[in-house]
C-alpha positions as CSV (number, residue, x, y, z in Angstrom):
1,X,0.0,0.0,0.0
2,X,1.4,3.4,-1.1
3,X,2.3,6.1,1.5
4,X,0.0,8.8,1.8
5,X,0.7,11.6,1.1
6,X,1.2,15.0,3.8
7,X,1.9,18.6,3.5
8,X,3.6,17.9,6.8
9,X,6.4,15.5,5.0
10,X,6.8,18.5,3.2
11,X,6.7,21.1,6.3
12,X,8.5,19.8,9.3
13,X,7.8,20.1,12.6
14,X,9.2,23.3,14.5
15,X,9.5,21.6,17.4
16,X,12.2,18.9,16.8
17,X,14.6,22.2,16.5
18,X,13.1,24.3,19.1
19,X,13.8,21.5,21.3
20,X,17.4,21.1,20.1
21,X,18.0,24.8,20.3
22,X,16.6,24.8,24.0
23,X,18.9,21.5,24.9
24,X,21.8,23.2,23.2
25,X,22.4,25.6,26.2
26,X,21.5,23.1,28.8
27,X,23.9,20.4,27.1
28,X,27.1,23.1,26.8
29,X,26.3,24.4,30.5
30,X,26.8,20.8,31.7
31,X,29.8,19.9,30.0
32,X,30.9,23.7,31.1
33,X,30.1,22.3,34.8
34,X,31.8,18.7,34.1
35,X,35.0,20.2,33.2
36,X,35.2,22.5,36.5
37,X,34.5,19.7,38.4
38,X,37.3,17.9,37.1
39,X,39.8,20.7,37.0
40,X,38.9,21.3,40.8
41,X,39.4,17.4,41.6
42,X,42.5,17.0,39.6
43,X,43.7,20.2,41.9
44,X,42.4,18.8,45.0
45,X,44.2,15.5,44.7
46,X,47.6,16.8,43.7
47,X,47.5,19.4,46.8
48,X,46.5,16.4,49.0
49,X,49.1,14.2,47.6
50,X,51.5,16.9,47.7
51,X,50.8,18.0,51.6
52,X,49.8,14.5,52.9
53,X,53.0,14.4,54.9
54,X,52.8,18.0,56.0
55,X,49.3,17.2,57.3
56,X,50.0,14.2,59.2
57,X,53.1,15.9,60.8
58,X,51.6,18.7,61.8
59,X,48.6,17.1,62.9
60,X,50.7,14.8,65.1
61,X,52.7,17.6,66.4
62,X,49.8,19.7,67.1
63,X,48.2,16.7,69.7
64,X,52.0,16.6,71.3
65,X,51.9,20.3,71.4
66,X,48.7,20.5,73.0
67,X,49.6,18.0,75.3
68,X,53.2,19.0,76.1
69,X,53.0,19.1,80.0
70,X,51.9,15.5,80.0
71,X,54.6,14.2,77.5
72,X,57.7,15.1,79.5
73,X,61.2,15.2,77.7
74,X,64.0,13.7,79.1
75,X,66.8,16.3,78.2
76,X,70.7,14.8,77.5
77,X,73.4,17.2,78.2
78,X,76.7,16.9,76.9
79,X,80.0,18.5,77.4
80,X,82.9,19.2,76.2
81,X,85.8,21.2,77.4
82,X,89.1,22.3,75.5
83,X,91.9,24.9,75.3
84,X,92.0,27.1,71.8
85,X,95.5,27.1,70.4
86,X,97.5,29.8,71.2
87,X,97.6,30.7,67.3
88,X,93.8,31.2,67.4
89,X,93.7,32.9,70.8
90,X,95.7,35.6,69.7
91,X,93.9,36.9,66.5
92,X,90.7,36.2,68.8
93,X,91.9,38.4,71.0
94,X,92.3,40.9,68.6
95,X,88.9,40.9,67.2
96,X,87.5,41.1,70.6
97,X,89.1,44.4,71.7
98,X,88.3,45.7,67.9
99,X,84.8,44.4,68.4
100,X,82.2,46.8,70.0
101,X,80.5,44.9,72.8
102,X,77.5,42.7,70.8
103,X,77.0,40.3,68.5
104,X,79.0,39.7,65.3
105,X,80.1,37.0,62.5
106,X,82.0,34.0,64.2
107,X,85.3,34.3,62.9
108,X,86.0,31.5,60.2
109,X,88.9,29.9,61.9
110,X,86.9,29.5,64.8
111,X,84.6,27.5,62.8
112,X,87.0,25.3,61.5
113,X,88.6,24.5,65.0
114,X,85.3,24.1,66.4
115,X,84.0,21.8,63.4
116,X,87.3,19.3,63.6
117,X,87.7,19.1,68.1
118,X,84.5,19.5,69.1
119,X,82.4,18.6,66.2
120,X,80.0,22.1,66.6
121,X,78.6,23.6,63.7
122,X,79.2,27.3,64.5
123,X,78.4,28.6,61.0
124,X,75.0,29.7,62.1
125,X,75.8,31.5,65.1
126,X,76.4,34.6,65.9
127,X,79.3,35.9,68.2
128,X,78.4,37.8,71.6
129,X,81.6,39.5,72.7
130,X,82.5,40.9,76.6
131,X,85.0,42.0,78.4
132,X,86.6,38.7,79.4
133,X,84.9,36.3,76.9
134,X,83.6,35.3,73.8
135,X,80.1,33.6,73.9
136,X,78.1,32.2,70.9
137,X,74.6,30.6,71.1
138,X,73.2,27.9,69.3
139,X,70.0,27.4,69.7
140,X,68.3,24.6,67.4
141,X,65.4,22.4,67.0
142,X,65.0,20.1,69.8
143,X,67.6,21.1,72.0
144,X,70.0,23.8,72.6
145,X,73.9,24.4,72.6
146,X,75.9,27.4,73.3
147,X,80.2,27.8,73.5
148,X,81.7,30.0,75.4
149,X,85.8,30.6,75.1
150,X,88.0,32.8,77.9
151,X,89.5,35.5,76.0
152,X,92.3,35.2,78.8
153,X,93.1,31.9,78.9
154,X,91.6,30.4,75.9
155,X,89.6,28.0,77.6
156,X,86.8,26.5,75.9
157,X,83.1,25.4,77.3
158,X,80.5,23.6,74.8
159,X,77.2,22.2,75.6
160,X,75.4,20.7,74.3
161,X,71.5,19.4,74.9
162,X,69.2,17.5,73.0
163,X,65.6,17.1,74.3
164,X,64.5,13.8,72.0
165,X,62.6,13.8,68.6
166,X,59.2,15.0,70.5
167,X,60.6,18.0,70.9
168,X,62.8,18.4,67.5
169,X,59.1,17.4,65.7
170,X,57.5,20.2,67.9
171,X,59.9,22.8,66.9
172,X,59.5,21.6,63.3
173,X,56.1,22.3,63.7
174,X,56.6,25.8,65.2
175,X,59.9,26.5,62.9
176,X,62.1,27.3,66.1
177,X,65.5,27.8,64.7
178,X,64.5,25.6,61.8
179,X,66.6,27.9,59.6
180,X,65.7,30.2,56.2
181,X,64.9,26.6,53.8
182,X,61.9,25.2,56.2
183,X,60.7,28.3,56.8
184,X,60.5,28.2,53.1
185,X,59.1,24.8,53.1
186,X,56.1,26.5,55.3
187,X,55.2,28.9,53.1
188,X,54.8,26.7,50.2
189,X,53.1,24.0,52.6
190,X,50.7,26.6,53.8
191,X,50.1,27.7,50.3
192,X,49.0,24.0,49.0
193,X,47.0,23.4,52.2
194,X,45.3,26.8,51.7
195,X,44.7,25.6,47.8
196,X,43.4,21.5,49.4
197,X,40.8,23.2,51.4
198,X,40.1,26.3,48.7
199,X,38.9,23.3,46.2
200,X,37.5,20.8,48.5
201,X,35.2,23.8,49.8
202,X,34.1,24.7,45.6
203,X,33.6,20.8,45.1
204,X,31.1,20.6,48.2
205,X,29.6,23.7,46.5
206,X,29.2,21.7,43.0
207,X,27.6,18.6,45.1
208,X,25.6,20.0,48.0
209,X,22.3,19.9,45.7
210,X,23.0,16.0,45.7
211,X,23.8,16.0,49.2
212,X,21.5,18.1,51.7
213,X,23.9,17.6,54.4
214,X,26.8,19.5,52.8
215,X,26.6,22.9,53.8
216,X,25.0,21.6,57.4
217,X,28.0,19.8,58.2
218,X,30.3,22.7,56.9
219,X,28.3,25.3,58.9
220,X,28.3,23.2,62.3
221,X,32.9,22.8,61.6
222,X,32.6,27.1,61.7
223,X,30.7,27.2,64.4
224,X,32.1,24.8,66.6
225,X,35.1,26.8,67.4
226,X,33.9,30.1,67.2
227,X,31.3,29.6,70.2
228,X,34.4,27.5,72.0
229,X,36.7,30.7,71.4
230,X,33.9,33.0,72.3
231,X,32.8,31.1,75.5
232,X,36.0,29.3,76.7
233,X,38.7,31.3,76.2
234,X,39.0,34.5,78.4
């Protein structure tokens, strides 16, 4: 049996096109959506990857922190005593009466001498001349350490203390004479942690109409602390 025939073969429908034209937007909108979403995972993950040891040191050091009077440190002193060389007492000697009373650069001879008989790193520390001596600190993570010499009789003190890897971790943590390179280290840490959360709060934003309890949960983590500053710190 033959077709029959239609002026409407002829004349197509408007509203095959009108309904294209009206996906159209919707369609290039989702994709739009689908490749933030993907940009802002790719970004979370690498920062995560990136700072996962960061986090879990400073998470760990900030519980030790917290709880510092309970987790005593046992504190091991060592020291040393020598006599500087006559050959380095006398420039030193020198240097101190030329000196103004304060700190200054430890001379480099020093540091060599110090280096080879009493294994001290003196290159970060800063000379503290008096009268009748010559004192340089040397405060580091963990522990402390400080030389003195006589400027009379040459005689050399160094001590040193180290209060365990508790305390070296906590001083990580706080970047207590941690030098210039892990302060360094923090910035950029704090800069990738800062970018973690930064995208893990815009990819709760592209799911919380899928998941009611989104911006709840995110609301009670603000407002958690804030009333526990406000009402229990004074």
């Amino acid at each position: 049996m033959a077709p029959k025939f239609s002026l409407r073969s002829l004349c197509p429908s408007s509203a095959a096109p009108d309904a294209a034209e009206a996906a159209s937007p919707a369609l290039a909108d989702g994709v739009r959506r689908a490749r933030r979403l993907k940009f802002l995972l790719k970004l979370h993950w690498i920062s995560s990857a990136v700072c996962l040891l960061g986090i879990l040191l400073f998470s760990v050091t900030g519980f030790t922190l917290n709880h510092a009077a309970q987790i005593e440190a046992r504190p091991v002193t060592r020291q040393q005593k020598a006599v500087l060389p006559a050959a380095l007492l006398a420039p030193l000697q020198l240097a101190g009466q030329a000196a103004e009373q304060g700190s200054t650069a430890v001379p480099p001879e020093l540091v060599a001498w110090s280096a080879a008989t009493l294994r001290a790193d003196l290159g970060e520390g800063a000379a503290e001349w008096s009268d009748d001596e010559l004192y340089i600190p040397l405060a580091r993570p963990g522990g402390d350490a400080w030389l003195r010499i006589g400027l009379a009789d040459g005689e050399v003190e160094y001590e040193v203390t180290d209060r365990g890897w508790i305390s070296w971790l906590n001083d990580l943590h706080k970047g207590r004479h941690t030098g210039a390179v892990w302060s360094l280290f923090i910035d950029l840490f704090a800069f990738g942690c800062l970018l973690f959360s930064l995208t893990g709060l815009l990819i709760l934003q592209a799911h919380a109409a899928q998941r009611l309890s989104t911006w709840p949960l995110v609301g009670l983590g603000v407002i958690v602390p804030v009333l526990i500053a406000l009402l229990f710190i004074h």
